[in-house]
N, CA, C and O atoms as CSV, one atom per row, in Angstrom:
chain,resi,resn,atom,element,x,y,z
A,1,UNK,N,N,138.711,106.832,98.769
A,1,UNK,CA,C,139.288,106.485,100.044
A,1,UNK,C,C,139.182,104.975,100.222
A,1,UNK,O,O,138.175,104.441,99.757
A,2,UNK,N,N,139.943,104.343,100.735
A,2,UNK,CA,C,140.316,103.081,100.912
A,2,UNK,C,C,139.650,101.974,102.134
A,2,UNK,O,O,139.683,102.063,103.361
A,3,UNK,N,N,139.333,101.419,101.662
A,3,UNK,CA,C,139.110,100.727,103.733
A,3,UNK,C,C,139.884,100.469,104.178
A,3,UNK,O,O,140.728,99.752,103.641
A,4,UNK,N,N,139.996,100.971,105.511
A,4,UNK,CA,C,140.914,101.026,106.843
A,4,UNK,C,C,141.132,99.030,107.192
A,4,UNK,O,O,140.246,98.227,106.899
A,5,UNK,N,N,141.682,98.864,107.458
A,5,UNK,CA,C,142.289,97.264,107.938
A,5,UNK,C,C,141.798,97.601,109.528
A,5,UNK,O,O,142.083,98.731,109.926
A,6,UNK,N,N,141.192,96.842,110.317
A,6,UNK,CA,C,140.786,96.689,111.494
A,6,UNK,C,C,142.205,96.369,112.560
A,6,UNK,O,O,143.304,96.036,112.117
A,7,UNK,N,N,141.976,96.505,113.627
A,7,UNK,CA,C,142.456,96.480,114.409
A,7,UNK,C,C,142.346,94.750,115.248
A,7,UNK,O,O,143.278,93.946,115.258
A,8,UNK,N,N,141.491,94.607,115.644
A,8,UNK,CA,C,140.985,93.251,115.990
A,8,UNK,C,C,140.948,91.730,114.541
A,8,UNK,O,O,140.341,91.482,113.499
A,9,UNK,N,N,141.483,91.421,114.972
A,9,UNK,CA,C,141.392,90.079,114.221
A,9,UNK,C,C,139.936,89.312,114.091
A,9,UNK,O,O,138.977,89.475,114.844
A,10,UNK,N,N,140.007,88.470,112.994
A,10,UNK,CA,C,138.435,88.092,112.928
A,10,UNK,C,C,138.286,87.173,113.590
A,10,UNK,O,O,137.133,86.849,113.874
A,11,UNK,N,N,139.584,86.281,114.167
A,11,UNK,CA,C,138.833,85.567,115.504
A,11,UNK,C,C,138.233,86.281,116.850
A,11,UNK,O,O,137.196,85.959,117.430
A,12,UNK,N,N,139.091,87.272,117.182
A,12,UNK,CA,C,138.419,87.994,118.424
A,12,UNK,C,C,137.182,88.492,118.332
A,12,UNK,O,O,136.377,88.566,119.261
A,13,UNK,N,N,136.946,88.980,116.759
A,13,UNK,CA,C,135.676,89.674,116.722
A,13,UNK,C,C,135.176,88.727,116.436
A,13,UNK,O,O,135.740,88.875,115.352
A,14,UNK,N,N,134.304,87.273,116.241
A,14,UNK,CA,C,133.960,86.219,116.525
A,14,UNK,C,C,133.488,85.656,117.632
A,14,UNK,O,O,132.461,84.996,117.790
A,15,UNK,N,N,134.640,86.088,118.682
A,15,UNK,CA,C,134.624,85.207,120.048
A,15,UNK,C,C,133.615,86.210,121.083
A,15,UNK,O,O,132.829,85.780,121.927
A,16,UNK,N,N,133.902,87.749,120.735
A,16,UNK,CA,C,133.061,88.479,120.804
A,16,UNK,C,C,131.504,88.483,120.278
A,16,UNK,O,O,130.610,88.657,121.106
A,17,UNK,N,N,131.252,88.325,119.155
A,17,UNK,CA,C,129.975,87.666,118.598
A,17,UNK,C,C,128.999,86.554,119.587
A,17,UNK,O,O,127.820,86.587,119.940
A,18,UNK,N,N,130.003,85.687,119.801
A,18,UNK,CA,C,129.463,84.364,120.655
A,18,UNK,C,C,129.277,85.012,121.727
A,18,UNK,O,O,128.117,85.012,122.138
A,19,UNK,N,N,130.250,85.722,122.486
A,19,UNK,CA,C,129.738,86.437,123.710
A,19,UNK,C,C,128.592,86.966,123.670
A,19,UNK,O,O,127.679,86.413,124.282
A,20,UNK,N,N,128.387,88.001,123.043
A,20,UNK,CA,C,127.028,88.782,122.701
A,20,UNK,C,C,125.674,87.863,122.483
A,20,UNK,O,O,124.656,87.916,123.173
A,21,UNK,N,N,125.879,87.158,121.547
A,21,UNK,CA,C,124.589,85.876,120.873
A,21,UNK,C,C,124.294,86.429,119.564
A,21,UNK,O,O,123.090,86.454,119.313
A,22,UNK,N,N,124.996,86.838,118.743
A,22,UNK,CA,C,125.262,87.470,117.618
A,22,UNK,C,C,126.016,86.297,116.356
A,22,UNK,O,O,126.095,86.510,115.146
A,23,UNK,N,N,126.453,85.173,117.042
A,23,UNK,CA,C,127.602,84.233,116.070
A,23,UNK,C,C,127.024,84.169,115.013
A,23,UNK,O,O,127.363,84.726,113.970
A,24,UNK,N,N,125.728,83.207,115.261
A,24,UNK,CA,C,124.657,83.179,114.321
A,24,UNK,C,C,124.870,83.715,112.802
A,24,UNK,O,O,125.268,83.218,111.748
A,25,UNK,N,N,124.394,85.005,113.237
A,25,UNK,CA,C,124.285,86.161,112.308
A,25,UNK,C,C,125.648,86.398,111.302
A,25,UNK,O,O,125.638,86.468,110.073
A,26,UNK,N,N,126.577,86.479,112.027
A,26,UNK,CA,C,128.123,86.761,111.332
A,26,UNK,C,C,128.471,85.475,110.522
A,26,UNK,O,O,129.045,85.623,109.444
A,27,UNK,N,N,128.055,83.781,111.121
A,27,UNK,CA,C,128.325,82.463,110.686
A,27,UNK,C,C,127.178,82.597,109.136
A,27,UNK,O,O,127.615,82.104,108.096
A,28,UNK,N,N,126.409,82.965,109.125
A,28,UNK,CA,C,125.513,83.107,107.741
A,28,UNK,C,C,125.364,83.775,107.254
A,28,UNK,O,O,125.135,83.531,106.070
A,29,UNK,N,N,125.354,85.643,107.845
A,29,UNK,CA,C,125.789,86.370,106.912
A,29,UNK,C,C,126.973,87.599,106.811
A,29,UNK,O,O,127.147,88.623,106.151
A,30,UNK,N,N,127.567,86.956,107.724
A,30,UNK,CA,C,128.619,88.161,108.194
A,30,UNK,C,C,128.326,89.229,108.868
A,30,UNK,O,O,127.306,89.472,109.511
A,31,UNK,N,N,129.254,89.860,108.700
A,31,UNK,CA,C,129.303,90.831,110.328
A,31,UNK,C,C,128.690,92.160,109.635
A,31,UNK,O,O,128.444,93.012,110.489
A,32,UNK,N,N,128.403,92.530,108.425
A,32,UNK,CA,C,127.898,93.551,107.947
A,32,UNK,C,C,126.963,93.299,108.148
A,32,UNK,O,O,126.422,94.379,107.907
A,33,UNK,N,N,125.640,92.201,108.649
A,33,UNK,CA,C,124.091,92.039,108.856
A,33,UNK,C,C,123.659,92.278,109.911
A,33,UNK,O,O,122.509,92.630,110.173
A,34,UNK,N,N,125.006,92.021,111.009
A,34,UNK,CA,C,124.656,92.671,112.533
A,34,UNK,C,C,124.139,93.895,112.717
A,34,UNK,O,O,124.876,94.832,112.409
A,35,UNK,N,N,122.836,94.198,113.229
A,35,UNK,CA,C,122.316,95.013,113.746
A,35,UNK,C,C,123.684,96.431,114.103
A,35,UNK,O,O,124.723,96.137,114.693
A,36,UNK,N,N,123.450,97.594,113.715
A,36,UNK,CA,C,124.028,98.663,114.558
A,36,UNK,C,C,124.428,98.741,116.393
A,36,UNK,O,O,125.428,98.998,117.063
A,37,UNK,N,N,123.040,98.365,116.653
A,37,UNK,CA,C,123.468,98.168,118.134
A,37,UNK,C,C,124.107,97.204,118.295
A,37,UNK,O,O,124.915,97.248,119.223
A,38,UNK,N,N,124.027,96.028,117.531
A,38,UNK,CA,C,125.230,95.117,118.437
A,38,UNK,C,C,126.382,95.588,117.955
A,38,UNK,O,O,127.291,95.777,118.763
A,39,UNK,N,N,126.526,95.784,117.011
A,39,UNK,CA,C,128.200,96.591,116.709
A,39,UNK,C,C,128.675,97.009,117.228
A,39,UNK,O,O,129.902,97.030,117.334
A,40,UNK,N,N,127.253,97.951,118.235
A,40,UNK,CA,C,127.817,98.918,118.988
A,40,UNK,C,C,128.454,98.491,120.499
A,40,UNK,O,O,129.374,99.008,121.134
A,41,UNK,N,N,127.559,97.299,120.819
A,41,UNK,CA,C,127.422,96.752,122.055
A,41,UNK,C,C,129.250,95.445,121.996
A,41,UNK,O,O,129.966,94.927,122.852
A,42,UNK,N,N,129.220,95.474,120.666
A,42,UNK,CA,C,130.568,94.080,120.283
A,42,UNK,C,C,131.826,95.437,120.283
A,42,UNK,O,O,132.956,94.969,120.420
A,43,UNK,N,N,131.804,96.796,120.170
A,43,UNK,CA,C,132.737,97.844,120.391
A,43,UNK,C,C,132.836,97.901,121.626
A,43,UNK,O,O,133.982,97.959,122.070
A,44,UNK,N,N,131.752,97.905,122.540
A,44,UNK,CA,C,131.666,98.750,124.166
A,44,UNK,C,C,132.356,97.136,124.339
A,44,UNK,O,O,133.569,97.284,124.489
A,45,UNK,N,N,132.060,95.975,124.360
A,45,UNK,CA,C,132.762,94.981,125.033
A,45,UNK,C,C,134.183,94.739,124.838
A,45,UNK,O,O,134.955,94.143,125.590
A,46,UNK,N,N,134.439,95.356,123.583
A,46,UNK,CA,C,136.382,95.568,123.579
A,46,UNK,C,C,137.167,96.058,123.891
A,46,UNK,O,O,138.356,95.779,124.048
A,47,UNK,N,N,136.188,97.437,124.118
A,47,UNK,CA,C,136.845,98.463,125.191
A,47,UNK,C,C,136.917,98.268,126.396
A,47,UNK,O,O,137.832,98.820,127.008
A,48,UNK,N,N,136.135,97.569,126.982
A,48,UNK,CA,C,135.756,97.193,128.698
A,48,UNK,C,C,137.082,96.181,128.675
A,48,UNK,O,O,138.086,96.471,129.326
A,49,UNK,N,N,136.989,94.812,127.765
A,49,UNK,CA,C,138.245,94.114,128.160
A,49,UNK,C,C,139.652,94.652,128.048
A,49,UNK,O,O,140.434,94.429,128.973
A,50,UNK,N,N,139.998,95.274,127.099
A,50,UNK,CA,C,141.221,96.147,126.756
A,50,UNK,C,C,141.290,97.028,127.996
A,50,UNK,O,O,142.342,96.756,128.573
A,51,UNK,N,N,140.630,97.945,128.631
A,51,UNK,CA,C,140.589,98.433,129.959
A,51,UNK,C,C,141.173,97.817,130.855
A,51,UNK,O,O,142.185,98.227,131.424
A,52,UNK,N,N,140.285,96.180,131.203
A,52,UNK,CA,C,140.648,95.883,131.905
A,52,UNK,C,C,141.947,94.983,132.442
A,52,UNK,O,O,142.371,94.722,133.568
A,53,UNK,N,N,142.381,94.628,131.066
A,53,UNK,CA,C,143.968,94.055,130.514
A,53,UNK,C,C,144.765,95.139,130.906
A,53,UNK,O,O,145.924,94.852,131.205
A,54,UNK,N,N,144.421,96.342,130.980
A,54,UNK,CA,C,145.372,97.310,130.892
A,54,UNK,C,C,145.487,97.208,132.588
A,54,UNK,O,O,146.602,96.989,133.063
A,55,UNK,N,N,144.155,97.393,133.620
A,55,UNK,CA,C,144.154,97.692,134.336
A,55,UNK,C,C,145.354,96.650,135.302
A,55,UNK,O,O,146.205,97.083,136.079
A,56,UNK,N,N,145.112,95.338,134.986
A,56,UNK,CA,C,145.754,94.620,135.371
A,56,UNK,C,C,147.144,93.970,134.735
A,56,UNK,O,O,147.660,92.853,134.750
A,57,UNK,N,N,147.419,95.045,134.264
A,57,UNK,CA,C,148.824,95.308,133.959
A,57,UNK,C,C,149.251,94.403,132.501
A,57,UNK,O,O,150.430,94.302,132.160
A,58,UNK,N,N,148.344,93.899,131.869
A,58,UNK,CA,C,148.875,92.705,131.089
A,58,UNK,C,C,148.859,93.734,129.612
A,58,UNK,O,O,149.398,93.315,128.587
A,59,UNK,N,N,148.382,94.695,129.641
A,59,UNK,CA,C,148.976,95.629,128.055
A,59,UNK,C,C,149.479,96.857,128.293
A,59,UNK,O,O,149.018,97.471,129.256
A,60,UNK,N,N,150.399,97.401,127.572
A,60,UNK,CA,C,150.939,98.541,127.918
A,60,UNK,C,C,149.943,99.549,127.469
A,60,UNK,O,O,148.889,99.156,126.971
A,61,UNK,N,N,150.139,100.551,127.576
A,61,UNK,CA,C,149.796,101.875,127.642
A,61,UNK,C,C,149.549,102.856,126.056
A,61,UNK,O,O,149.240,104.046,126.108
């Protein structure tokens, strides 16, 4: 089985990183060294903004 191509671009998931306090980690060893929970916590924050883009009308459905 193949790896799936992401959805998010590696700048967003970046800018996300910096949000969190995670850059660090991804800038020296990439995003595979991040802790599980922040993965988890850099997922829950994409969903909250995508929500809220939606909510306010700026992505479709």
């Amino acid at each position: 089985m193949g790896r799936r191509r992401g959805i998010m671009s590696e700048k967003t998931k970046y800018e996300f990183a910096k949000e969190l306090g995670v850059a660090d980690i991804v800038e020296r060893e990439g995003f595979r060294e991040v802790s599980s929970r922040d993965c988890g916590n850099l997922v829950r924050l994409a969903i909250e903004k995508v929500e809220k883009a939606m909510a306010e009308g700026r992505l479709n459905s």
